[in-house]
N, CA, C and O atoms as CSV, one atom per row, in Angstrom:
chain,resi,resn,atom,element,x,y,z
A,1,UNK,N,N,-6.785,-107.634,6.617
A,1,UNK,CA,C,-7.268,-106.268,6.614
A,1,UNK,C,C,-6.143,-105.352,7.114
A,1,UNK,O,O,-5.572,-105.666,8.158
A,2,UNK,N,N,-5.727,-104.086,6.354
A,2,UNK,CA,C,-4.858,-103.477,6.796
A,2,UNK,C,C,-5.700,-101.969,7.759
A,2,UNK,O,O,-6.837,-101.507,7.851
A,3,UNK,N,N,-4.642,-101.728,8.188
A,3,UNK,CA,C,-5.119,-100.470,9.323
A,3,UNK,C,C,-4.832,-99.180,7.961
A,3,UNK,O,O,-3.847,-99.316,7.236
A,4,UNK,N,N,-5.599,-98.238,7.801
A,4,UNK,CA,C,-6.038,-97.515,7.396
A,4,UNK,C,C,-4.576,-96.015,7.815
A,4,UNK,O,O,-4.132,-95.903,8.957
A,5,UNK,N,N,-4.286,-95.446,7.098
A,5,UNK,CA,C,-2.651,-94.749,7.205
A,5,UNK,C,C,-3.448,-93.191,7.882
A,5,UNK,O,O,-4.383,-92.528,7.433
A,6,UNK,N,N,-2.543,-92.999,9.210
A,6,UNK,CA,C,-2.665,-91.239,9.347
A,6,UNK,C,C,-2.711,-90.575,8.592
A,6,UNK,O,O,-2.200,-90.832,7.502
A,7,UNK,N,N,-3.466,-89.206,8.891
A,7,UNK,CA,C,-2.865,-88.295,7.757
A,7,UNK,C,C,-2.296,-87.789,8.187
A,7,UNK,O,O,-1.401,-87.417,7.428
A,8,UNK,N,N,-2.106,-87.118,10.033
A,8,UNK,CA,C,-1.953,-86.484,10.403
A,8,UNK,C,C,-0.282,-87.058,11.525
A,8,UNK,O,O,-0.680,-87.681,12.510
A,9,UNK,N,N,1.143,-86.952,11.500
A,9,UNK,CA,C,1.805,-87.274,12.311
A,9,UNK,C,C,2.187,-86.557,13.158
A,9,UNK,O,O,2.639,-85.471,12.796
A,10,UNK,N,N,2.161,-86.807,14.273
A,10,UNK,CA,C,2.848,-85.689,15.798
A,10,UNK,C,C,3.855,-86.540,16.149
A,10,UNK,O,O,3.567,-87.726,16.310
A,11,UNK,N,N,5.176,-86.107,16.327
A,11,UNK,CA,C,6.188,-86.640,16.968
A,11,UNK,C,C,6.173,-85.506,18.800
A,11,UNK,O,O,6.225,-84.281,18.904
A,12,UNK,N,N,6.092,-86.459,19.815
A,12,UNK,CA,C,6.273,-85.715,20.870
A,12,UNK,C,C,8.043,-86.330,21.838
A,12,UNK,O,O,8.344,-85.849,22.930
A,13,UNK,N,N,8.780,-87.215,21.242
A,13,UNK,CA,C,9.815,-87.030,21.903
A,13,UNK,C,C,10.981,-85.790,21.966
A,13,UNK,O,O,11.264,-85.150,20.953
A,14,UNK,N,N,11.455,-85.600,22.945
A,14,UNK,CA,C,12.095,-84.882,23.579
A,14,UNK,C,C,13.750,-84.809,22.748
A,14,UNK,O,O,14.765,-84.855,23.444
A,15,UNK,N,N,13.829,-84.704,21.351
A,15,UNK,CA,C,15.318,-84.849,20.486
A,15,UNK,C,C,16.771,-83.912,21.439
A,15,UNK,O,O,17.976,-83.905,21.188
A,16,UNK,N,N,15.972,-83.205,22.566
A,16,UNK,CA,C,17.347,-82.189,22.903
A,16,UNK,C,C,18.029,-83.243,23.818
A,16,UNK,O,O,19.212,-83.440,24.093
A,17,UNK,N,N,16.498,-84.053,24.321
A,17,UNK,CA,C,17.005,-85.189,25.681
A,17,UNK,C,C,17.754,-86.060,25.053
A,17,UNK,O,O,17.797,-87.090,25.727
A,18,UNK,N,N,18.547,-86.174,23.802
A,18,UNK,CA,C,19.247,-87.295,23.020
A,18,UNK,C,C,18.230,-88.549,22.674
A,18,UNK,O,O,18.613,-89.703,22.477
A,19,UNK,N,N,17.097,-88.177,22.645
A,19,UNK,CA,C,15.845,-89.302,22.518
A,19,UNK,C,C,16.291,-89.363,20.623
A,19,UNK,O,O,17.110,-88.691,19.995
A,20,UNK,N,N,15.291,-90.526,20.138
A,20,UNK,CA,C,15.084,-90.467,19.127
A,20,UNK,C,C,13.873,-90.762,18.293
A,20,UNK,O,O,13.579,-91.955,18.221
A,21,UNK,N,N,12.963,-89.745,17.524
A,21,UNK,CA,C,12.106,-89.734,17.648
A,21,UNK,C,C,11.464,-91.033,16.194
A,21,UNK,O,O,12.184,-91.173,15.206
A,22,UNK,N,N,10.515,-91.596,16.268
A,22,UNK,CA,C,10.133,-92.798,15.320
A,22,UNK,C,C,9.932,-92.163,14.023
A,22,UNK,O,O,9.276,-91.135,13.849
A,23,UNK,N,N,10.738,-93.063,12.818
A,23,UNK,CA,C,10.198,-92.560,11.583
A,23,UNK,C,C,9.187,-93.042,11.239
A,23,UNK,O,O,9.097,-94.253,11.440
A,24,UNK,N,N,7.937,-92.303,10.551
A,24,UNK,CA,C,7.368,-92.696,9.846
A,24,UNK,C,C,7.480,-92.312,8.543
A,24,UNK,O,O,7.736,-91.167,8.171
A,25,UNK,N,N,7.255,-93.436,7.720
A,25,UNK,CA,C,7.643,-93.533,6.352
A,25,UNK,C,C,6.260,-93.007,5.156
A,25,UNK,O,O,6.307,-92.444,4.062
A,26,UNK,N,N,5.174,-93.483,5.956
A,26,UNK,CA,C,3.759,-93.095,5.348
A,26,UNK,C,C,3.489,-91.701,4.726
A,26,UNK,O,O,3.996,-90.809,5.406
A,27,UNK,N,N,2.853,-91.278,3.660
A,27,UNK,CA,C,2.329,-89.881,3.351
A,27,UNK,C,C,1.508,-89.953,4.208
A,27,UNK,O,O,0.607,-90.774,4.383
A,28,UNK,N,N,2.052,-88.367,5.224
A,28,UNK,CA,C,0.866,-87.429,6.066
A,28,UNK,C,C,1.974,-86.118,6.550
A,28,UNK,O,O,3.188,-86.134,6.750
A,29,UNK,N,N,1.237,-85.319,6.609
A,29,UNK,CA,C,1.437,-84.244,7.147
A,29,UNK,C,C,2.081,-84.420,8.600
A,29,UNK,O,O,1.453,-84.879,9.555
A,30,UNK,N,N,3.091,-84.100,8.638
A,30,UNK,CA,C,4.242,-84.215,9.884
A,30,UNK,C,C,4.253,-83.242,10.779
A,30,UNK,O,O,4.310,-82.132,10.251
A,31,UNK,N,N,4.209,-83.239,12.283
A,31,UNK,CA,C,4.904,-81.624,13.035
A,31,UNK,C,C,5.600,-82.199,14.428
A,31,UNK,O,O,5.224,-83.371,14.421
A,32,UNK,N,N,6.112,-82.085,15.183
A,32,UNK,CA,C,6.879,-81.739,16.368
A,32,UNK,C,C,6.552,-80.913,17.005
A,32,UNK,O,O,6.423,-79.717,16.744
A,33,UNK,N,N,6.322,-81.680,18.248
A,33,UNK,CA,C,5.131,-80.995,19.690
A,33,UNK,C,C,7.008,-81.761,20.629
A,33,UNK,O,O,7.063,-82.907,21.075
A,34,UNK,N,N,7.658,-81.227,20.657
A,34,UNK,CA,C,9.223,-81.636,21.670
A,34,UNK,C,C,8.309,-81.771,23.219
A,34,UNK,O,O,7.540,-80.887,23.595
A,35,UNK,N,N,8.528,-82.824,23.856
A,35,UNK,CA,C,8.090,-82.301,25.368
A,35,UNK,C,C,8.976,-83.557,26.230
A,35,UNK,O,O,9.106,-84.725,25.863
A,36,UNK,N,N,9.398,-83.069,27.184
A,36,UNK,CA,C,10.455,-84.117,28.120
A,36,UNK,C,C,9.598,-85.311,28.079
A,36,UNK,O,O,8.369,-85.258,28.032
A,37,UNK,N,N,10.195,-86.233,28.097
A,37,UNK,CA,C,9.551,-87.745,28.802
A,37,UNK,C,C,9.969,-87.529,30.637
A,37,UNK,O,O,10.972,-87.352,31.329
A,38,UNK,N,N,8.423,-87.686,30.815
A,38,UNK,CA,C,8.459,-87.500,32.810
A,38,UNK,C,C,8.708,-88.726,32.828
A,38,UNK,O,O,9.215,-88.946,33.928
A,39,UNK,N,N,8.625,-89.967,32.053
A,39,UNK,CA,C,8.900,-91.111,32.828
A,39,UNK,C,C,10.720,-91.258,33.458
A,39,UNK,O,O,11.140,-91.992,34.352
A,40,UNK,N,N,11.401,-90.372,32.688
A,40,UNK,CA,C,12.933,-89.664,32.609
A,40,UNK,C,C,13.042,-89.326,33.828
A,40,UNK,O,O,14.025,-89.729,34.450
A,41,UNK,N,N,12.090,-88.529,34.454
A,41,UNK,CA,C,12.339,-87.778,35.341
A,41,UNK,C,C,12.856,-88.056,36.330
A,41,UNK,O,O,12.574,-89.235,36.544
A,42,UNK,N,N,13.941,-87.383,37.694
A,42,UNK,CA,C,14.530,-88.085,38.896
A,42,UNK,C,C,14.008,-86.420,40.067
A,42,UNK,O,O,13.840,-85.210,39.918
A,43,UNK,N,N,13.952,-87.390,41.084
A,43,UNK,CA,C,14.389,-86.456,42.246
A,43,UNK,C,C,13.428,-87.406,43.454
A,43,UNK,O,O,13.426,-88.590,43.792
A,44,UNK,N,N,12.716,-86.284,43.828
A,44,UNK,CA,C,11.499,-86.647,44.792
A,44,UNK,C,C,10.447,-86.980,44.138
A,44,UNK,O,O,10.411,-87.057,42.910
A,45,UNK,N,N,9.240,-87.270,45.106
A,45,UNK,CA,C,8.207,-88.210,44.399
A,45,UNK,C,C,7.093,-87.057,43.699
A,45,UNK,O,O,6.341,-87.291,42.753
A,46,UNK,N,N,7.233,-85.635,44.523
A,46,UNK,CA,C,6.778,-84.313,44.591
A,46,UNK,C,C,7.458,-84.051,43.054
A,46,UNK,O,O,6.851,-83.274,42.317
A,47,UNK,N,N,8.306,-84.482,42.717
A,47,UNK,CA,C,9.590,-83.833,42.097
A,47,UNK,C,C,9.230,-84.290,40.253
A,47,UNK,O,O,9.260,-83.553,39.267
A,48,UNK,N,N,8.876,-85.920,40.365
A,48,UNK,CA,C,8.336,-86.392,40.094
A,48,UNK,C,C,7.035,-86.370,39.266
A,48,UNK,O,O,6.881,-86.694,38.088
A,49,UNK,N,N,6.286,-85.990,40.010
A,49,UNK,CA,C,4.760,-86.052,39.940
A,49,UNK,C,C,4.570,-84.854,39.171
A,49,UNK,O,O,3.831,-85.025,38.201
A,50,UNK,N,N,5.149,-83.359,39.362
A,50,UNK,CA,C,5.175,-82.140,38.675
A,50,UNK,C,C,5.688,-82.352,37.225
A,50,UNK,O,O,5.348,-81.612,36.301
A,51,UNK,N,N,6.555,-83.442,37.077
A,51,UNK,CA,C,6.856,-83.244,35.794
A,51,UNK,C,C,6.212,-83.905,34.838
A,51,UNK,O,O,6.326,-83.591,33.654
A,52,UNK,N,N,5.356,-85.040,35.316
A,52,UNK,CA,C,4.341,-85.722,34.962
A,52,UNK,C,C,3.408,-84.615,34.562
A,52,UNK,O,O,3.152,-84.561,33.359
A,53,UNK,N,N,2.837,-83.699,35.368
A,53,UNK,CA,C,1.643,-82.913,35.423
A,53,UNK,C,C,1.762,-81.826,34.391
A,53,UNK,O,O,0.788,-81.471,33.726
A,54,UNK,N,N,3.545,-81.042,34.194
A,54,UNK,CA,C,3.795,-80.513,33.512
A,54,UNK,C,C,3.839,-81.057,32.194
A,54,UNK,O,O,3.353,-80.267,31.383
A,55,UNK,N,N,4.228,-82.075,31.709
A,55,UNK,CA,C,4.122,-83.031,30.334
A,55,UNK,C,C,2.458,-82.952,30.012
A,55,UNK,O,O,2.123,-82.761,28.842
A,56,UNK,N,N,1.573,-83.077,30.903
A,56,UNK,CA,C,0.430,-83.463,30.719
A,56,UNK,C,C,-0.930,-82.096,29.936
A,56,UNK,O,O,-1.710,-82.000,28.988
A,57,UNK,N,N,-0.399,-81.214,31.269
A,57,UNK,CA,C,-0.351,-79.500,30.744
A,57,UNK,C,C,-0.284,-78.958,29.067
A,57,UNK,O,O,-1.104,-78.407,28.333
A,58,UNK,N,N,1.171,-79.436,28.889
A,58,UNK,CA,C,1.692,-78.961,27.915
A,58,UNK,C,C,0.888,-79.564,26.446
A,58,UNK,O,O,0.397,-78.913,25.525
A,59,UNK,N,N,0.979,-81.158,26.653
A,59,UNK,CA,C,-0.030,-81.992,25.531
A,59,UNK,C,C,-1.396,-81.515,25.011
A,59,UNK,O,O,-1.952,-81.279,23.938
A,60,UNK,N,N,-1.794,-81.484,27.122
A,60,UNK,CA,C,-3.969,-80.990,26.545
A,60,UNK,C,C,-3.130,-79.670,26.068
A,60,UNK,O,O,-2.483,-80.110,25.117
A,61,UNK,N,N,-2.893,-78.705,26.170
A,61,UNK,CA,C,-3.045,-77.475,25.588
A,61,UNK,C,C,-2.923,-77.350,24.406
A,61,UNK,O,O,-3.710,-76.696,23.721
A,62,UNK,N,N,-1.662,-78.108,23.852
A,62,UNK,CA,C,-1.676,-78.286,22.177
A,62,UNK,C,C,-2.678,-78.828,21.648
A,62,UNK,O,O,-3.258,-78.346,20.676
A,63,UNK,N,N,-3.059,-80.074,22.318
A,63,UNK,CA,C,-4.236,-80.662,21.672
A,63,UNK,C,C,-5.264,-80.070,21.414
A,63,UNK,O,O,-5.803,-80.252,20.322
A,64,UNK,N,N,-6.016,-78.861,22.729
A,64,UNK,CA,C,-6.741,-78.407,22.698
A,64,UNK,C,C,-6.983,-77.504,21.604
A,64,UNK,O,O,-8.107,-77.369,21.121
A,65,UNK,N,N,-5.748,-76.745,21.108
A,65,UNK,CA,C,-5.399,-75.463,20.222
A,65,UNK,C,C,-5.674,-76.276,18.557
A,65,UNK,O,O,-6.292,-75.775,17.617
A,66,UNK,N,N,-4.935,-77.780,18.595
A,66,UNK,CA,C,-5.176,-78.388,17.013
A,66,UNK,C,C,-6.485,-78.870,16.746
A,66,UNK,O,O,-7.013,-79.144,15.669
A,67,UNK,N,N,-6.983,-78.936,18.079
A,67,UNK,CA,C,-8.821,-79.232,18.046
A,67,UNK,C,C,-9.492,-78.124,17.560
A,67,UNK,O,O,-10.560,-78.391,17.008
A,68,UNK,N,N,-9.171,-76.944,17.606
A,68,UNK,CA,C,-9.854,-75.524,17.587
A,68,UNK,C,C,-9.282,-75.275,16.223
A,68,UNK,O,O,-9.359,-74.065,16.009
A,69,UNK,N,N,-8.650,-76.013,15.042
A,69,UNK,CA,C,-7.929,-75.338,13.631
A,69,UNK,C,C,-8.770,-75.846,12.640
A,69,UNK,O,O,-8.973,-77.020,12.331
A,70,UNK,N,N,-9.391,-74.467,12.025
A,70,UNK,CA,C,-10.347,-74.980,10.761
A,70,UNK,C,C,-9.279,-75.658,9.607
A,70,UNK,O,O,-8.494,-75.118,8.828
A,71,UNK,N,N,-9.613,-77.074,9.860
A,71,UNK,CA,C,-8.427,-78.218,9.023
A,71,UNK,C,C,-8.820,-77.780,7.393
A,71,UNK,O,O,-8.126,-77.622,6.389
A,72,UNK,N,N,-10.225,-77.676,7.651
A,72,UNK,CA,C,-10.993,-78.172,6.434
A,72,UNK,C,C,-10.760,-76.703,5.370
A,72,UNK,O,O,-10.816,-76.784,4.143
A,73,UNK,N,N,-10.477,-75.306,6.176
A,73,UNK,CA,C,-10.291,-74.229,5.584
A,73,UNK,C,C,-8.514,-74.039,5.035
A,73,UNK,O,O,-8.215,-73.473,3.983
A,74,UNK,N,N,-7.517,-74.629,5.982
A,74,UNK,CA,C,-6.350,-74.524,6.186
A,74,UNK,C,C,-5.834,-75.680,4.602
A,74,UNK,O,O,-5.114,-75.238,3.706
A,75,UNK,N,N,-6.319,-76.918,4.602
A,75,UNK,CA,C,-6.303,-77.972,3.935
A,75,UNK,C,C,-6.567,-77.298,2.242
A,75,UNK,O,O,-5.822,-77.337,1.263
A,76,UNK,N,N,-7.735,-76.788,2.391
A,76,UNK,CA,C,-7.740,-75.945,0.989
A,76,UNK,C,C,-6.713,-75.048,0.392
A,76,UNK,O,O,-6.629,-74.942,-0.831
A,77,UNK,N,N,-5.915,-74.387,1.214
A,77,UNK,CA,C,-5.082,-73.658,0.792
A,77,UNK,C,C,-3.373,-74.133,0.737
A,77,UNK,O,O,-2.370,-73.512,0.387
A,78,UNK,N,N,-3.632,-75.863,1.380
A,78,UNK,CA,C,-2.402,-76.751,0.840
A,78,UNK,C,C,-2.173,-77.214,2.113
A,78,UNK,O,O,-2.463,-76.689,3.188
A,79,UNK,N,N,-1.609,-78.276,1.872
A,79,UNK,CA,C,-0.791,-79.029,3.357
A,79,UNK,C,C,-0.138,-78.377,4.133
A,79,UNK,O,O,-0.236,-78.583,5.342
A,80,UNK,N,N,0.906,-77.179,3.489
A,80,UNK,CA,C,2.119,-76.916,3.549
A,80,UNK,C,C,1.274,-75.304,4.847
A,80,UNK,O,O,1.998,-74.690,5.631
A,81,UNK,N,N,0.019,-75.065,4.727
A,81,UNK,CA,C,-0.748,-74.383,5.706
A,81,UNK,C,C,-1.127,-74.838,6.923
A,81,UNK,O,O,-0.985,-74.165,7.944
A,82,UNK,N,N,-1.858,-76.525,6.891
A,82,UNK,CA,C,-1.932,-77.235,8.235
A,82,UNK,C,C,-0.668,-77.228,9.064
A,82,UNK,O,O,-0.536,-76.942,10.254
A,83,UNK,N,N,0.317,-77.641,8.088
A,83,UNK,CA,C,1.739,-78.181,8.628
A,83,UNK,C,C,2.427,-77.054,9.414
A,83,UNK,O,O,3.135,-77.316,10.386
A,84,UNK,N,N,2.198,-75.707,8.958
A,84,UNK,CA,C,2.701,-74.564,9.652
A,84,UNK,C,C,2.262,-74.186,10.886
A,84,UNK,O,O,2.936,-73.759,11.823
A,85,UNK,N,N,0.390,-74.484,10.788
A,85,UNK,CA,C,0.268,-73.952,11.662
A,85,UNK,C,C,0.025,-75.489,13.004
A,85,UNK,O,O,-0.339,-75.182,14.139
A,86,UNK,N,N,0.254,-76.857,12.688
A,86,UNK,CA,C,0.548,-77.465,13.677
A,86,UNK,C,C,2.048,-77.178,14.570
A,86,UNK,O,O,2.208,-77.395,15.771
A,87,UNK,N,N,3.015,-76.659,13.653
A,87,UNK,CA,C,4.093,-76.528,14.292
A,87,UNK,C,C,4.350,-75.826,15.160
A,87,UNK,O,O,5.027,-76.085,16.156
A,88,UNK,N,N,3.570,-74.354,14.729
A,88,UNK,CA,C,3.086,-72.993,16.000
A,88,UNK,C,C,2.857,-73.787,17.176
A,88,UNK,O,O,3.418,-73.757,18.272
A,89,UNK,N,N,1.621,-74.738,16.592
A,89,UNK,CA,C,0.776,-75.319,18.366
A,89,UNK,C,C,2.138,-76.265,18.937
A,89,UNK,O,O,2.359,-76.252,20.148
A,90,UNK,N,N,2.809,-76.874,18.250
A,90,UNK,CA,C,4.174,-77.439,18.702
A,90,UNK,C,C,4.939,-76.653,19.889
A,90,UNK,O,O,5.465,-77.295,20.799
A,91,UNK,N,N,4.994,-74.826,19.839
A,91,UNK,CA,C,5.924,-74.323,20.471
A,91,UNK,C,C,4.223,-73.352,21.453
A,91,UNK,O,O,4.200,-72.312,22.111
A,92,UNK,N,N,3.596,-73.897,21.247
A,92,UNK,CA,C,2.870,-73.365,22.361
A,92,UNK,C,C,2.795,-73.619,24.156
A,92,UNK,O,O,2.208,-74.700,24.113
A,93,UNK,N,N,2.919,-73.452,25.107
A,93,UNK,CA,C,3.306,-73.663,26.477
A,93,UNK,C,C,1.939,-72.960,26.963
A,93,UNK,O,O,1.459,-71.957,26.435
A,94,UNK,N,N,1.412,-73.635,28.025
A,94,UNK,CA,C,0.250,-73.910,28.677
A,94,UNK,C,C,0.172,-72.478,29.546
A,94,UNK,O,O,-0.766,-72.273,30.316
């Protein structure tokens, strides 16, 4: 039995941090949500923990915003409409 293909891909690594983010090869609609990897992070444990919280911030909020997008209205008027407006929620900050 095979696993059933996204439609939908989010890349969230950090490409400025010299990361590299996974290809996927599958048809789906692609966007880039960039956000540091806190596991990266150095200093104090305070120091730490904020950047964790800040990564975490930043995710629910996008998530929250692609939860709230009429797919089903956007989808009618072409991929190339979802795809735009996931990328907006990409550069959205909490």
């Amino acid at each position: 039995m095979t696993s059933p293909s996204p439609h939908v891909v989010i890349t969230v690594c950090a490409s400025a941090a010299g990361e590299t983010c996974p290809a996927y090869l599958g048809p789906a609609i692609r966007a880039h949500w960039g956000v540091e990897d806190p596991a990266k992070a150095t200093g104090s444990e305070a120091e730490i923990e904020a950047a964790f919280d800040t990564a975490y911030r930043i995710l629910r909020h996008r998530i929250e915003a692609m939860c709230q997008l009429p797919v089903a209205e956007l989808m009618e008027k072409g991929p190339a409409q979802l795809r735009a407006e996931l990328s907006r929620i990409g550069s959205l900050e909490p």
